[in-house]
C-alpha positions in Angstrom: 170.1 90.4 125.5 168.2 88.4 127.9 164.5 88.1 128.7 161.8 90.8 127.1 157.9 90.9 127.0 156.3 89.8 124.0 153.5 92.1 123.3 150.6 90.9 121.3 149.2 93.4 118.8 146.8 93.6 115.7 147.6 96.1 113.0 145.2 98.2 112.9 145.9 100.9 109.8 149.0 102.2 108.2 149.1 106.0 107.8 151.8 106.2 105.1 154.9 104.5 105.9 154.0 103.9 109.1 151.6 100.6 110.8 149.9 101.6 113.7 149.6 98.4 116.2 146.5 98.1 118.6 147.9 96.1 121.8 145.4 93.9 123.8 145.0 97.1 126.2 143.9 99.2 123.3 147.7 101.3 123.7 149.1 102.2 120.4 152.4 101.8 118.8 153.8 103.3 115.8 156.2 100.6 113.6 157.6 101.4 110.5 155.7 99.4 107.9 159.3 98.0 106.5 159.6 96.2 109.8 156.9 94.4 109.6 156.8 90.8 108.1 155.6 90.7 104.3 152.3 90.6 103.7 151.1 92.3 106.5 148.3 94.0 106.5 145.0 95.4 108.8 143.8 93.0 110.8 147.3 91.3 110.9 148.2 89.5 114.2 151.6 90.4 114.9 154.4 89.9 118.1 156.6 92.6 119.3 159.8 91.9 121.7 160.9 94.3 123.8 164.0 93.6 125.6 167.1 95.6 126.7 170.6 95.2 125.3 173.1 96.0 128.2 176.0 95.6 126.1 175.0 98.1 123.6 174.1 100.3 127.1 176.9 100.0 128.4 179.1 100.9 124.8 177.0 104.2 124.8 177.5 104.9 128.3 181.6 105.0 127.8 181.4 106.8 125.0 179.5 109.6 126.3 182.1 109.7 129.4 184.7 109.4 127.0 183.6 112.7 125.3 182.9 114.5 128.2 186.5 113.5 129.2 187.7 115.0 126.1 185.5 118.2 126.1 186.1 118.7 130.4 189.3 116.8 131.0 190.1 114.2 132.9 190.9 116.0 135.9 187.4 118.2 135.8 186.8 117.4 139.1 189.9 118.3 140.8 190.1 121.2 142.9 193.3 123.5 141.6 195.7 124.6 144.1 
């Protein structure tokens, strides 16, 4: 996992078990409330990192070919004589 944005957010309610976080733009995002530290609550500064995992990516990726192998064959794509 390399780089990611850090987005800067203030908790702005929770609607049941769920915080909604107001970014400096005014864009919402939804967080479950059991990811955030304890003792958050509205008004709460908090940081979210966003980054991409290409080695979980790439695990998905071969496992979806690997079932479609399974379910079309190998050989799908050849041409029967």
């Amino acid at each position: 996992m390399a780089g990611g944005n850090i987005i800067q957010c203030a908790v702005d309610r929770f609607e049941g078990g769920t915080a909604v976080l107001l970014t400096e733009a005014k864009e919402e995002i939804l967080m479950p409330k059991k990811h955030l530290p304890e003792q958050t609550r509205e008004g709460s500064v908090v940081a979210v990192k966003i980054s991409r995992i290409e080695e979980i990516e790439k695990q998905r990726e071969q496992t979806a070919k690997d079932i479609l192998n399974e379910l079309f064959g190998e050989h799908s794509n050849e041409k029967s004589t």
